[in-house]
C-alpha positions, -999 to 999 in steps of 0.1 A, spaced: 481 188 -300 516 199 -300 530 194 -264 558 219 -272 533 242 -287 512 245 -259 539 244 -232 533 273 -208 559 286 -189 564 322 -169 556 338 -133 517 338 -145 513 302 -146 513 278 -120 505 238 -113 510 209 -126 493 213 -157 514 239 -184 493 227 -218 463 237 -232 435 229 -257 449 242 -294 411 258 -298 424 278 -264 454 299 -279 436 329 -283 421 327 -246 453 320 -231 478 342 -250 446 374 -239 453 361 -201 486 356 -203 489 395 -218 462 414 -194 477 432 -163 446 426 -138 453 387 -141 477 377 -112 486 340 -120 466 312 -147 465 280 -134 456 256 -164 432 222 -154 437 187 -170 427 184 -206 400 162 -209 385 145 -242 349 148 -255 333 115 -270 318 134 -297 346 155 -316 330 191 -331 340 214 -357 308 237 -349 310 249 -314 337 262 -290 325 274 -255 332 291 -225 316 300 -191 326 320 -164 327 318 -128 334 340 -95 357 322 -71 377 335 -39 402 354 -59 394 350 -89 369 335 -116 369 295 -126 369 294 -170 357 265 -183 366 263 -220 348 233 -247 371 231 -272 367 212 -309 373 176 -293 383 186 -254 375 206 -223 398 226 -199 391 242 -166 413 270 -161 418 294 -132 424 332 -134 432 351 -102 433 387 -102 447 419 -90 415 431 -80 382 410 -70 365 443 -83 375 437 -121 356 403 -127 330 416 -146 354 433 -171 376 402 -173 352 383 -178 339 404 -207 377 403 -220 371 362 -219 339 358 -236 350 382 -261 380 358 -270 362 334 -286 
């Protein structure tokens, strides 16, 4: 992983965190670019034991705010959160998200 690369700056993102799982590009750049999504705040990267070229993942959950993504990448995992505009939108962002992959 390139840390430049995947260095994440702008008023959307927030935390300590600013890099991201290369498998998460496509998720991040369709956050980072949809107008009902307030701020990203990106989780520590953590490794898997057991590195995969078959499966990628994601699930989605409702939090105060917002929804809690939890991405499986190739050889890692990242929890990222999304807060939104409006509470009332989760559904179709979370559509937008599952539909990344």
């Amino acid at each position: 992983m390139s840390a430049n690369k995947n260095l994440l700056s702008g008023k959307k993102f927030n935390g300590r965190h600013t890099t991201y799982l290369d498998d998460a590009e496509d998720l991040i750049k369709t956050l980072k670019d949809h107008q009902e999504i307030k701020t990203i705040s990106l989780g520590e990267i953590k490794s898997l034991r057991v590195i995969s070229r078959e499966k990628r993942s994601v699930k989605c959950s409702e939090i105060q705010g917002g929804m809690l993504i939890t991405f499986r990448g190739f050889n890692g995992r990242q929890m990222i959160r999304v807060y939104l505009v409006d509470q009332g939108r989760y559904g179709e962002i979370e559509g937008i998200v599952l539909k990344s992959l």
